[in-house]
C-alpha positions in Angstrom: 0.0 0.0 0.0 1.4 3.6 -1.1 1.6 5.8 1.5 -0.3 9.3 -0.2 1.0 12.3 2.1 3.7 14.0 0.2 7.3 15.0 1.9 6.8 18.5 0.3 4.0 19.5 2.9 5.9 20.6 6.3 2.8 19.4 7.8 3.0 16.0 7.2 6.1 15.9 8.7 6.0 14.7 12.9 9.1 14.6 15.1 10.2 10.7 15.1 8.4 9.8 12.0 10.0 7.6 9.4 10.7 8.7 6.2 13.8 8.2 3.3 15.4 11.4 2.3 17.7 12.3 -0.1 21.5 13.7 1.0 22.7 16.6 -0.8 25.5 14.7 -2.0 23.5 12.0 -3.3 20.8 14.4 -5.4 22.1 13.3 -8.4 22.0 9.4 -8.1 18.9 9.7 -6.0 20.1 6.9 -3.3 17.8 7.4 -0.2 18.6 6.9 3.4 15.9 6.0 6.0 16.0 6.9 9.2 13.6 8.7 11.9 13.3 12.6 12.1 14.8 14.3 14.8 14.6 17.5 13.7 12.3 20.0 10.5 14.7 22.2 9.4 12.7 24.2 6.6 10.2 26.6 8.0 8.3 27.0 5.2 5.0 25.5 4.6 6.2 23.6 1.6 9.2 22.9 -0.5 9.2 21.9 -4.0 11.9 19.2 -3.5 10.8 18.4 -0.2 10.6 19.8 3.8 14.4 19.7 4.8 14.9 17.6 7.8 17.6 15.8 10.2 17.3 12.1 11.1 18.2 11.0 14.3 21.4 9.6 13.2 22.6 13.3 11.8 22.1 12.7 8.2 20.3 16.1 6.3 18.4 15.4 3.3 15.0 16.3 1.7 11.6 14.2 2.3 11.2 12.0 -0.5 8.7 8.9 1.0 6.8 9.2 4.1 6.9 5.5 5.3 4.0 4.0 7.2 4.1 4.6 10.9 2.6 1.5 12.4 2.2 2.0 15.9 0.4 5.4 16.3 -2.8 4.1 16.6 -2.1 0.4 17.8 -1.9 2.8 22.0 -5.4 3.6 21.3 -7.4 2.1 24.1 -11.5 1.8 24.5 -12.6 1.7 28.2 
């Protein structure tokens, strides 16, 4: 199932969500790295090329894929 929110809205983007970006250095190949945000670095509403973030590791890319976040609603309890 493709996930349909788009890495160009900064509003899609959550603190610890996972997503593949791409690496300045690696803009011309297009080889992704996937990792969990730790920090939104653009401040704009939206980016053509994507919101500009920094994974928890360090690396600083571009949102390309917003990957399905599993667990978010698997807490919800019914009492």
């Amino acid at each position: 199932m493709e996930n349909t929110k788009s890495g160009k809205k900064r509003s899609n983007i959550k603190i610890g969500l996972l997503v593949e970006i791409v690496e300045k250095h690696n803009q011309q190949n297009g080889e992704l790295t996937e990792g969990f945000v730790k920090r939104i670095l653009t401040n704009s509403k939206t980016h053509p090329h994507g919101i500009k973030v920094m994974l928890q590791t360090g690396e600083v890319g571009r949102v390309k894929h917003i990957l399905e976040e599993e667990e978010e609603e698997d807490f919800e309890l019914d009492f």
